[in-house]
N, C-alpha and C positions, 0 to 999 in steps of 0.2 A: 504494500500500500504506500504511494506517495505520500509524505508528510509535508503538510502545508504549512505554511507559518514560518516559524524561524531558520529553514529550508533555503528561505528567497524565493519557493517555488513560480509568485506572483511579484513584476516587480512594485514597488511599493509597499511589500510585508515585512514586517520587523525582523532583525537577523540576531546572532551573533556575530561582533568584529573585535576585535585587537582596537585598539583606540589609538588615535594617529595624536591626536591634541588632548591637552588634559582639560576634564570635566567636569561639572558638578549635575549629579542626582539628585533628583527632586527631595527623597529623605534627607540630604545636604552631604550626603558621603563624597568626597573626594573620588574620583576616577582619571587617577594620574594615566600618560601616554604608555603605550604598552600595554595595561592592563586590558583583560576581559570585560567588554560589556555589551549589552544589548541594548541595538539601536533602530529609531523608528525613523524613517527615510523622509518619510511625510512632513515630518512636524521637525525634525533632523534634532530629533530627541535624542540623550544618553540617560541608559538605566545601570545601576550597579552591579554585583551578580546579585547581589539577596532579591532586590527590587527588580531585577530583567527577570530571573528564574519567574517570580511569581505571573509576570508579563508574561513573559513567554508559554506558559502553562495556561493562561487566560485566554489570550489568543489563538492558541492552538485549539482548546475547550471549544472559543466558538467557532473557529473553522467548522469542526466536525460538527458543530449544531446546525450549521448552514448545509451541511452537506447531508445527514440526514434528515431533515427537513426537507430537503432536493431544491434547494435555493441556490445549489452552486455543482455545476456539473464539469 
């Protein structure tokens, strides 16, 4: 099964990347360069890992409610 979300599999869905510039997370945690984070293309958001993990678990959640639903083929 293709996994959608954090994949890239659509462009515009949130990813994992390495962080090229340092950040700050909405929580306020620091996301120095090099580090792991998850980032939303869109909004050219950075999440931390505690705050991406749960993003990313969220967004994946509703892919697949789109997808059984049949809102998204």
């Amino acid at each position: 099964m293709t996994r959608y979300g954090s994949a890239g599999s659509v462009q515009g869905d949130p990813r994992w990347i390495t962080a090229r510039y340092p950040a700050v997370c909405r929580c306020g945690a620091a996301v120095p360069r090099g580090a792991r984070a998850f980032y939303w293309p869109k909004g050219k958001l950075v999440r931390c890992e505690t705050c991406g993990a749960r993003d990313d678990a969220r967004f994946h959640a509703e892919v697949q409610d789109e997808i059984m639903a049949g809102g998204w083929q």
